[in-house]
C-alpha positions as CSV (number, residue, x, y, z in Angstrom):
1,X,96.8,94.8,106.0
2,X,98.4,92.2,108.5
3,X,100.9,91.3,110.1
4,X,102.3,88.2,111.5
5,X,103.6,87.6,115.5
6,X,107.8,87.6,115.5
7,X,108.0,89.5,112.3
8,X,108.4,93.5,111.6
9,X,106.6,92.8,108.7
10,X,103.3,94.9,107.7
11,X,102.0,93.3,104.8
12,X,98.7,94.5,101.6
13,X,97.6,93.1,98.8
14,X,95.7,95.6,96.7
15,X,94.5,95.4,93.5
16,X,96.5,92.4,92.6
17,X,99.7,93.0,93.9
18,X,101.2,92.2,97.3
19,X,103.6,94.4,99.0
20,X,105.8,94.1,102.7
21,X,107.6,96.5,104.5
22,X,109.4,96.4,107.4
23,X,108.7,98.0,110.9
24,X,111.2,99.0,113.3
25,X,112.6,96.3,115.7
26,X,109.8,96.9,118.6
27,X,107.1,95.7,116.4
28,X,108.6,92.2,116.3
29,X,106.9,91.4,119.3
30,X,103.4,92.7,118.3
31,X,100.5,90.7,118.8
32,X,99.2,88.8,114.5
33,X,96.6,90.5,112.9
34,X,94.7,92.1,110.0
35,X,92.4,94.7,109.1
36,X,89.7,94.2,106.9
37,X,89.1,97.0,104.4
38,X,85.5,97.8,103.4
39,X,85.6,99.5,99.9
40,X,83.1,102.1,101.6
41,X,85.8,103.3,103.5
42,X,88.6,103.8,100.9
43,X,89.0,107.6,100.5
44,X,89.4,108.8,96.6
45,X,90.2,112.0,95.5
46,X,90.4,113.4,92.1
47,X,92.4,116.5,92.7
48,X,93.1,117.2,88.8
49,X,91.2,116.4,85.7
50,X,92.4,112.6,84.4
51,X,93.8,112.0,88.2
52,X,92.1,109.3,90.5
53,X,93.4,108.7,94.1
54,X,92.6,106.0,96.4
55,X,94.1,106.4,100.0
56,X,94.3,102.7,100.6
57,X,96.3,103.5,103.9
58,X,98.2,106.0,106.3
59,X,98.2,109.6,105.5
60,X,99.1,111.1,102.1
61,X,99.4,114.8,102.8
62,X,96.1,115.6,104.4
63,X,94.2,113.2,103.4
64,X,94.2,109.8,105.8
65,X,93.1,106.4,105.1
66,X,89.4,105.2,105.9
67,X,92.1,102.3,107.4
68,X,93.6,103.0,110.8
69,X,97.3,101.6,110.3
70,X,100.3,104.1,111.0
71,X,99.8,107.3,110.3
72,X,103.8,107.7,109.0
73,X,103.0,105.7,106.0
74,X,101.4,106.4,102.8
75,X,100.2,103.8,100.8
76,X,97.8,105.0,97.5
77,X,96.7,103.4,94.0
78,X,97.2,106.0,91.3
79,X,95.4,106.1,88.4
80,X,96.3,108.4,85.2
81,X,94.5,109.3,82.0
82,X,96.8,109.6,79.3
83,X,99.1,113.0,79.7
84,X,98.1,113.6,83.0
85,X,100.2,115.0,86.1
86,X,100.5,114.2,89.4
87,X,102.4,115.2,92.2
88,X,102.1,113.1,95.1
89,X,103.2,114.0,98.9
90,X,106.6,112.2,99.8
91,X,108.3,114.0,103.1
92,X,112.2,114.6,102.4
93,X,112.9,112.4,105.4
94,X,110.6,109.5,103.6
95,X,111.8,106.7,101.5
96,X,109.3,106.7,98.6
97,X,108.3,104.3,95.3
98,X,106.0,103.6,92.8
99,X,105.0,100.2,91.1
100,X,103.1,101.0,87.8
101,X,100.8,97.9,87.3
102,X,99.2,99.2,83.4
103,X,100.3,101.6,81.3
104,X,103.7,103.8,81.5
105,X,105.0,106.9,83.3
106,X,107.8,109.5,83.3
107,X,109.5,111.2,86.6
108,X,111.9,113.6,86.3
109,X,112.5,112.5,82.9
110,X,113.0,109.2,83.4
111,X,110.5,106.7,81.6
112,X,108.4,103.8,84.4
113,X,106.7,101.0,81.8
114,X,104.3,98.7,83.1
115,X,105.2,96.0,85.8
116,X,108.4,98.2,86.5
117,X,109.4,99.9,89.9
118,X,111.3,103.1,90.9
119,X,112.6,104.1,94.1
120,X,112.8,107.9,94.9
121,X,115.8,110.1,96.3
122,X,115.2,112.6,99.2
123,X,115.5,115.4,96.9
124,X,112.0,117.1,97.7
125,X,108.9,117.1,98.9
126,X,106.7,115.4,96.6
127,X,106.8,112.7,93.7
128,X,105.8,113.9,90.3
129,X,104.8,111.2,87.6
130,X,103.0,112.1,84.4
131,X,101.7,109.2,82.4
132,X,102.2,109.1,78.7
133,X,99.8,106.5,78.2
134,X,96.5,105.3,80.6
135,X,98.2,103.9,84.1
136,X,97.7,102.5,87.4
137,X,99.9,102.5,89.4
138,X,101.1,101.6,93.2
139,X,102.7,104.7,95.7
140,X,104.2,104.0,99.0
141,X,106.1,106.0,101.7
142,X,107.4,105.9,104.7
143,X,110.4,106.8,107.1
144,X,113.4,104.8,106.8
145,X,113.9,102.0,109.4
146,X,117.4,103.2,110.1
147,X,118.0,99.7,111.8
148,X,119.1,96.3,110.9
149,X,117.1,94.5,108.3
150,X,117.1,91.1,107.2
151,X,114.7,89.1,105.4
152,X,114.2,85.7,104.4
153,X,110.6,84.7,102.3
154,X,108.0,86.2,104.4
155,X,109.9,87.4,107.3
156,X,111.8,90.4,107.9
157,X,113.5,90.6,110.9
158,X,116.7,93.0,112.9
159,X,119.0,90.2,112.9
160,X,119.9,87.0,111.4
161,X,119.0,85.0,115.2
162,X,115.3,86.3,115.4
163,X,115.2,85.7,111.1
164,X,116.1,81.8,112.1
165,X,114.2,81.8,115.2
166,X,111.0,83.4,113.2
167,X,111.4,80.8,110.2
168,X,112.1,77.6,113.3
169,X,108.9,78.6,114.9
170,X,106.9,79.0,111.5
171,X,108.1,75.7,110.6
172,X,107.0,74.0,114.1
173,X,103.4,75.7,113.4
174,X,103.7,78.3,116.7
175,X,103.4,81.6,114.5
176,X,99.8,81.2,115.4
177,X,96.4,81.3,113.7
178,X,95.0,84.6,111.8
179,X,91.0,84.4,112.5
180,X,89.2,86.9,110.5
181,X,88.4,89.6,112.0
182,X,85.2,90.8,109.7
């Protein structure tokens, strides 16, 4: 996970893919940085048989991340034997989605192939996604921003002045230097 100074943007790359979302408008001013994940500390759980969990960050339901981001967010990979079920936690007040990497899913009725994305309403509590052949898949969820949100390549910012202030800085070089922290 990082994220950069003058940007709401919380940033992971896991298992091939890179995702962003945005944070509310006081994070702007938060300090760069990243935190290293050890593989040790990745909690899996396999709460059904053909159903593998890793809680790559936040909280899903009860179970929190080995990583110590926001607790509000829920950020998994998924992976499905062939005809299996799962129902993953999504709060009704939570904005929630899925990213299926391999493989091919159904929610509610509605087919998910491979490399395909679906956003979720806030029409219960949880997100259920059988796979009718062997996925992996991406889940994320968090609370709405219910703020001002615009974004231009990497940056994601409450208005349009700190977006072209944020992309003016990066371009003079004074976003800073990341130094691995591990």
């Amino acid at each position: 996970w990082a994220t950069a100074r003058g940007s709401k943007t919380i940033c992971c790359a896991a298992a091939g893919c890179g995702f962003c979302c945005g944070g509310a408008a006081a994070d702007e001013a938060a300090r760069p940085g990243a935190v290293p994940c050890d593989p040790d500390e990745i909690v899996e759980l396999a709460p059904e048989p053909g159903v593998r969990i890793r809680v790559l960050a936040g909280r899903l339901g009860d179970t929190a991340a080995g990583i110590g981001i926001r607790n509000d967010l829920a950020f998994a990979a998924v992976h499905l034997a062939q005809g299996a079920t799962v129902a993953l936690p999504a709060p009704t007040d939570h904005n929630a989605f899925v990213f299926v990497q391999r493989g091919a899913t159904t929610s509610g009725g509605a087919a998910i192939a491979a490399r395909d994305a679906a956003a979720f309403d806030h029409d219960g509590d949880q997100v259920e996604l059988t796979a009718t052949a062997a996925t992996s898949l991406l889940f994320g969820a968090g609370p709405p921003l219910r703020e001002p949100a615009f974004a231009r390549g990497p940056f994601i910012m409450s208005s349009t002045d700190r977006l072209d202030a944020a992309s003016a800085a990066f371009q003079r070089g004074e976003m800073g230097r990341l130094e691995p922290s591990f």
